[in-house]
C-alpha positions in Angstrom: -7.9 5.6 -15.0 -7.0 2.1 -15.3 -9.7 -0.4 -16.6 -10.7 -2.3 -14.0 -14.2 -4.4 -13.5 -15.3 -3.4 -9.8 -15.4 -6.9 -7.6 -16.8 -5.7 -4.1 -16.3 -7.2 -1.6 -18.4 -10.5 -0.3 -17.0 -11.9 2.9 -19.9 -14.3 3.0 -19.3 -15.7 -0.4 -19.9 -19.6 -0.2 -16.4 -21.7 -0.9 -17.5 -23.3 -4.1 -19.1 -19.7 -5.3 -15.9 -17.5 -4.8 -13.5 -19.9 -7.0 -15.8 -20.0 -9.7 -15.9 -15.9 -9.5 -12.2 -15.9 -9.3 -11.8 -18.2 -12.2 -13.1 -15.6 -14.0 -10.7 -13.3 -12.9 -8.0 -15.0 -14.3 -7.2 -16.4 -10.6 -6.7 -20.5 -10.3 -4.2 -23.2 -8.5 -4.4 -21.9 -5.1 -2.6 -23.3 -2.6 -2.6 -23.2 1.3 -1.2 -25.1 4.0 -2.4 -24.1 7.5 -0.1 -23.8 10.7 -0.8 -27.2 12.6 -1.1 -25.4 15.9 1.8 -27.2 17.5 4.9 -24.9 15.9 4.9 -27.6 13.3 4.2 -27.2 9.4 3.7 -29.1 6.3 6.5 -30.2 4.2 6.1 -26.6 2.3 6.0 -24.4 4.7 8.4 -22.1 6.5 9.2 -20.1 8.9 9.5 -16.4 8.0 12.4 -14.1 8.4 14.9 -12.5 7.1 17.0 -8.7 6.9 15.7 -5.6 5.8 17.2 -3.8 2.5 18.1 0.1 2.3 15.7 1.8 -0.2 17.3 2.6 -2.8 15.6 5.3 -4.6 17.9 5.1 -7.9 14.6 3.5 -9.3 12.2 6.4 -7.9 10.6 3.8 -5.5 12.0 2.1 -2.5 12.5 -1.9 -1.9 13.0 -2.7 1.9 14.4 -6.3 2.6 14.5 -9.7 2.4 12.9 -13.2 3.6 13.4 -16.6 3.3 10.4 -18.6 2.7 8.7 -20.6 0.3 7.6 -19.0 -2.9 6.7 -21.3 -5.1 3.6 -23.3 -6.7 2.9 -25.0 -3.3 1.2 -22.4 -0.5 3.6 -20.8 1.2 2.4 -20.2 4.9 4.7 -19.5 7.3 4.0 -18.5 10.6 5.9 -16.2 12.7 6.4 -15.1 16.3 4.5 -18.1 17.9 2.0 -18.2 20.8 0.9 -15.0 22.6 3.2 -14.1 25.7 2.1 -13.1 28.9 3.4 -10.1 30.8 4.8 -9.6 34.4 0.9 -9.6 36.0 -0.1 -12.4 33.8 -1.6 -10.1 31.4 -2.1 -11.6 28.0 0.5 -9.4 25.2 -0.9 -10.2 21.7 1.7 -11.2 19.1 1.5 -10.8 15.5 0.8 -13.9 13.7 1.7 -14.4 9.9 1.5 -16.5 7.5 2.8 -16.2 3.2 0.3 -17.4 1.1 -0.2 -17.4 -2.6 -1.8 -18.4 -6.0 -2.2 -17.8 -9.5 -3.3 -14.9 -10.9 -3.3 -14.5 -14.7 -1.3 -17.1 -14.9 1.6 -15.9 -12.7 2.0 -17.3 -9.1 1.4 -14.2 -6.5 2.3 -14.4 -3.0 1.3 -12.1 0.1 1.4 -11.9 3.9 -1.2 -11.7 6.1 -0.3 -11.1 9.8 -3.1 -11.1 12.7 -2.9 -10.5 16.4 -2.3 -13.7 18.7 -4.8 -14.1 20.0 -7.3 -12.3 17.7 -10.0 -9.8 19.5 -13.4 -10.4 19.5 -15.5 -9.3 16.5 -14.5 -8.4 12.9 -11.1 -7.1 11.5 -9.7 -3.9 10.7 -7.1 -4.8 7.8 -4.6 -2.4 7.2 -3.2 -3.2 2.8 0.5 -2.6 2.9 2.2 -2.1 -0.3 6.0 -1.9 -0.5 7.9 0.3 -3.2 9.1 -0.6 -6.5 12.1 -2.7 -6.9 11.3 -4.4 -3.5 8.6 -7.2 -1.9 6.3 -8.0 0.8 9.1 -9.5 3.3 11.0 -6.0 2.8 8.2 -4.2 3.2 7.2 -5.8 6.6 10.7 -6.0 8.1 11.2 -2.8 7.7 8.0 -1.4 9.1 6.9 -3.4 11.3 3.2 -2.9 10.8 2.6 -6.3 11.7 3.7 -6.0 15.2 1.8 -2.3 15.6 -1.2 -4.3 14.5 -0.6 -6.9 17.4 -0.7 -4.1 19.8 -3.8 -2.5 18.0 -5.7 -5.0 17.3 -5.7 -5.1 13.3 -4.7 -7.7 10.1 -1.8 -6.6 8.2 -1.7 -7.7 4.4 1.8 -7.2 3.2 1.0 -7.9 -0.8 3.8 -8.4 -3.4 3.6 -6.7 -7.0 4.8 -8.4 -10.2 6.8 -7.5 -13.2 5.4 -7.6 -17.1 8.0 -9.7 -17.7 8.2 -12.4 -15.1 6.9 -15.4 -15.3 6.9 -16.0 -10.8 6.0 -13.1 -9.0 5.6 -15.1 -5.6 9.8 -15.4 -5.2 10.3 -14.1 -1.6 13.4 -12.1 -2.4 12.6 -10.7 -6.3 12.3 -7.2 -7.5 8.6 -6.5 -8.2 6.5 -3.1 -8.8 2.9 -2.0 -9.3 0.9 -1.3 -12.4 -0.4 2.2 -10.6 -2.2 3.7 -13.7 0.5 6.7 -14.6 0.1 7.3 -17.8 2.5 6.3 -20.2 2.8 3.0 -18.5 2.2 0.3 -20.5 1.5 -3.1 -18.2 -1.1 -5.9 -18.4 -0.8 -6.8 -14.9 -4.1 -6.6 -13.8 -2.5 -5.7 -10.1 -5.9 -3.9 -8.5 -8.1 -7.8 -9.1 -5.4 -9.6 -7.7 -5.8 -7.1 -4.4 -9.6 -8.0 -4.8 -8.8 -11.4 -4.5 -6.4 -11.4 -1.5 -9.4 -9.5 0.6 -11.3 -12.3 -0.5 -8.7 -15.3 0.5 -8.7 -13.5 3.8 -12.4 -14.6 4.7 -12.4 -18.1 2.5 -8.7 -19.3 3.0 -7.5 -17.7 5.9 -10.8 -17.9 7.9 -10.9 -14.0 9.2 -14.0 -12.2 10.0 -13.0 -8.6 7.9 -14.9 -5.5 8.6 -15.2 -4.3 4.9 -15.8 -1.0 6.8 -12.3 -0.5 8.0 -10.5 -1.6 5.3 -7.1 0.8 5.3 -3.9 1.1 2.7 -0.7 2.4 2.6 2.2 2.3 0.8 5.9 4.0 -0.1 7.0 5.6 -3.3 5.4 3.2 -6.0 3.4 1.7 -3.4 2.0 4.7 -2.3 0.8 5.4 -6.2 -0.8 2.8 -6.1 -2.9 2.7 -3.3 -4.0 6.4 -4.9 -5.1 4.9 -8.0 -6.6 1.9 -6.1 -8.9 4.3 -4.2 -9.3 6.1 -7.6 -11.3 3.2 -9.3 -12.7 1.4 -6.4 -14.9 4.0 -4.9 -15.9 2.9 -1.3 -13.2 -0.3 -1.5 -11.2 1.6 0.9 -11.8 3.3 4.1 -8.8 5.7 4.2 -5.5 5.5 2.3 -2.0 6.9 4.1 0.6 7.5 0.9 3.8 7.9 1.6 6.8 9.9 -0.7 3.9 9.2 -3.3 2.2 11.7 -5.9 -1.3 10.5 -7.1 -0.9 9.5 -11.0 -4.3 8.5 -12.0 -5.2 11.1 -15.3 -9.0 10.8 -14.6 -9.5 9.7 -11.4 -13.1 10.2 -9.7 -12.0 10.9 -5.7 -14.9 8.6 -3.2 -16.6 10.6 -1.1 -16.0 7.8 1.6 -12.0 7.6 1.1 -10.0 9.9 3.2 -6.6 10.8 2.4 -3.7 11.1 5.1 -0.4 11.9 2.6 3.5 11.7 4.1 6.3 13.5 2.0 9.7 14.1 2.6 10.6 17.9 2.5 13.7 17.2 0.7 12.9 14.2 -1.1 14.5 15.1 -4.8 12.9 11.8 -6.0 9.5 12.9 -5.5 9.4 16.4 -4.9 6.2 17.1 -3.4 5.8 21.1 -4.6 7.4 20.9 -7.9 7.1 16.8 -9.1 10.2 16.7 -11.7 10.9 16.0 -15.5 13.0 13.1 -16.6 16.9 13.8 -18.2 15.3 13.3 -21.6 12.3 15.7 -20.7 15.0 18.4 -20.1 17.4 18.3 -23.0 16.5 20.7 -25.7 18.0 18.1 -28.1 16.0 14.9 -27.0 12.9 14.1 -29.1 11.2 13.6 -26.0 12.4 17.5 -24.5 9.5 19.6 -23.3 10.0 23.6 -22.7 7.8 23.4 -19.5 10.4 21.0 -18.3 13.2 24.0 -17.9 12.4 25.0 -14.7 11.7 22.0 -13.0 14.2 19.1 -11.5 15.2 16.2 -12.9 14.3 13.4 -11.1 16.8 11.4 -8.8 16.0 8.6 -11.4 16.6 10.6 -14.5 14.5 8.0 -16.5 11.1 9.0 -14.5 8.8 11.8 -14.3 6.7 12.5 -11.8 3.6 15.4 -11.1 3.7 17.5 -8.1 1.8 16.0 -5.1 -0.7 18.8 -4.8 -1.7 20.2 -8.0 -1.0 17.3 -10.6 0.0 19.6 -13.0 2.7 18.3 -15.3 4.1 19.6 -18.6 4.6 15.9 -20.4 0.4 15.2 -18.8 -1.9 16.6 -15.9 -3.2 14.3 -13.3 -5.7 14.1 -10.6 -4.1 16.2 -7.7 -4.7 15.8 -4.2 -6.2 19.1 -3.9 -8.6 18.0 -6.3 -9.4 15.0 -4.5 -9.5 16.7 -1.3 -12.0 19.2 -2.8 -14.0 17.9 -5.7 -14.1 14.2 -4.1 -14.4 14.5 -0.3 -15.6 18.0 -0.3 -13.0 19.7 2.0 -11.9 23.0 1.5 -8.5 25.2 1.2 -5.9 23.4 2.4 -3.1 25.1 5.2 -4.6 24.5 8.2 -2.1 22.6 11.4 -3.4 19.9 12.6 -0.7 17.8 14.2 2.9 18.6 14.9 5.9 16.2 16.1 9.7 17.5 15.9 10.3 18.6 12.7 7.1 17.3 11.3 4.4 19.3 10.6 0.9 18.1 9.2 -1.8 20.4 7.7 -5.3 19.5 6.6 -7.8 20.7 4.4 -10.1 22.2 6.1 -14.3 21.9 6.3 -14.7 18.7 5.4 -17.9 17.1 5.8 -18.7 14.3 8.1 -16.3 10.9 8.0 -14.4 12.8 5.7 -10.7 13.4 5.9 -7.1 14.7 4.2 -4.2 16.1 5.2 -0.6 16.2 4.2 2.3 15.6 7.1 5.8 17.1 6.0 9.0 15.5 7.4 11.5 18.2 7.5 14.9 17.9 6.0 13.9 14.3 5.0 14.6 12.4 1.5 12.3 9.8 -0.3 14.0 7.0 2.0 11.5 4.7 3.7 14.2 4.1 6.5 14.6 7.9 7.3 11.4 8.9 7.2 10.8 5.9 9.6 13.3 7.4 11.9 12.0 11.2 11.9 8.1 10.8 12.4 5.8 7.9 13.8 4.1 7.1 10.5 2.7 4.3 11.5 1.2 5.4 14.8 0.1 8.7 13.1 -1.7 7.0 10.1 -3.3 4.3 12.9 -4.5 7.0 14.5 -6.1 8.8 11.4 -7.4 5.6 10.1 -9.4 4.8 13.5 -10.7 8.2 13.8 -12.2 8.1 10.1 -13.4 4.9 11.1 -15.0 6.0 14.1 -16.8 8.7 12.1 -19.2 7.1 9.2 -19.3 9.0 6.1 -22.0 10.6 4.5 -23.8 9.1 1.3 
């Protein structure tokens, strides 16, 4: 488990309070520059767009495009899509809204997106956290999902957050290469990646003025991304509402599973990257004549990224170290039983649950047939984004027990 202080959240936190609390995070310089209503913005502000990059899984996580917008020591807010449209009956057809925003955290400039509906419903926020794979950034990951514009039409925030690398110096560079410090062990990284999440949930109430409902607070993420959001729900009990992984095995060696946290995994049937029954050794792993070989390694695959090695989804188990499966967080943390169970099925996707869990809890596992670790073609087989949405609203619907 990484070691992380807990920082829960406090929507209500007074202005002058929360910087001196984030000062002590290692959080400072913050910089914002809101839209001016008109289409126009401050010198430092721009308007966000963009192509979307192929995953390329040669690094065992995805990246997913590019932007072009200010991401530099000055807040970068852009906003995007303009002013809600009407339709044909004069019916008002909400629009995502975004803006890029950073600040400093320990020391480095960070940058994220936060995308609302235009115009926002009445009442407090569902936020869904959306965190792209390694090697890519929060522009990818956005233009190439599109969870901004699902949230338009469902009435949610999208946070599109950007990782960092141990040895950059600017993280908040629009178009850089950038992972997360997801708690695997063997990884050695002082990027204290889960408080500077913490922080953005708190920006979202004292910079960017949103009403959050701390009780529908949702995250996803591909490949590295999805690691992470596993080990984010491992050591923030209760943070997080539900997390939706996707092409992701949970790393975390002694992670406690929240009772409150359900689980709704996506995997690739034929992703070699990530395999979801087996996991898979590194090149080094498997030679009998590397210092670093391992017997238990034989029959297992080598990785697409022959440098990596990664535990199989389910069971964790792992000749180089075990991990926290999902069956055990299915089990020993929610309190579900055996796993096998269909619950949903579309084309050549079939998801499965684990069955008997108690009230407001949740996990299942959807399988993409015939699909690789690619973002883009799992993207193109299976509605991930509607079936998560759906998932995360009925957990939400359905408190869970103490």
């Amino acid at each position: 488990m990484n070691s992380y202080s807990q920082h829960p959240l406090r929507f209500s936190l007074p202005a002058c309070l929360f910087a001196a609390a984030l000062s002590l995070l290692g959080c400072s310089n913050e910089w914002t520059n809101a839209d001016d209503g008109d289409g126009s913005t401050d010198d430092d502000v721009t308007t966000d767009g963009g192509d979307s990059g192929d995953d390329d899984a040669a690094a065992a996580d995805s990246g997913e495009g590019g932007n072009d917008e200010d991401g530099g020591n000055g807040d970068a807010v852009s906003t995007d899509e303009g002013d809600a449209a009407t339709d044909d009956a004069g019916t008002v057809v909400p629009v995502a809204r975004c803006e890029t925003s950073g600040f400093e955290w320990q020391s480095r400039p960070r940058a994220y997106i936060v995308c609302t509906p235009d115009p926002l419903p009445a009442g407090s926020l569902p936020v869904v956290l959306a965190f792209h794979g390694g090697s890519g950034n929060a522009a990818q990951w956005r233009t190439r999902t599109e969870w901004d514009r699902h949230g338009a039409a469902n009435g949610y925030a999208t946070v599109f957050l950007q990782g960092c690398k141990p040895a950059l110096t600017d993280c908040a560079e629009p178009d850089g290469s950038y992972e997360w410090n997801d708690g695997k062990p063997g990884r050695d990284s002082e990027i204290d990646d889960q408080g500077f999440v913490l922080a953005v949930l708190e920006r979202l109430a004292t910079v960017h003025g949103l009403v959050v409902d701390a009780g529908r607070v949702f995250a996803t993420g591909h490949s590295l991304g999805g690691i992470f959001t596993y080990s984010l729900a491992c050591d923030h009990p209760g943070l997080l509402r539900a997390i939706g992984p996707i092409s992701a095995p949970p790393s975390d060696g002694t992670c406690t599973p929240a009772a409150g946290t359900s689980i709704h995994h996506v995997h690739g049937t034929a992703d070699d990257n990530v395999p979801f029954d087996t996991g898979c050794c590194s090149a080094a792993q498997k030679n009998p004549r590397d210092g670093e070989y391992l017997p238990g390694c034989d029959e297992l695959p080598v990785c697409y990224n022959p440098n990596n090695w990664w535990p199989p989804v389910r069971t964790g188990l792992h000749p180089f170290t075990n991990v926290t499966g999902l069956d055990a967080m299915a089990t020993v943390g929610l309190g579900c039983g055996t796993y096998g169970e269909e619950n949903h099925r579309d084309g050549t996707t079939v998801c499965r649950r684990y069955a008997g869990c108690p009230a407001g809890a949740a996990a299942d596992v959807c399988l993409v047939d015939g699909v690789d670790h690619k973002l883009a073609d799992l993207l193109d087989a299976f509605d991930i984004r509607g079936w998560l949405w759906q998932r995360f609203s009925e957990d939400a619907a359905s408190p869970a027990e103490p």
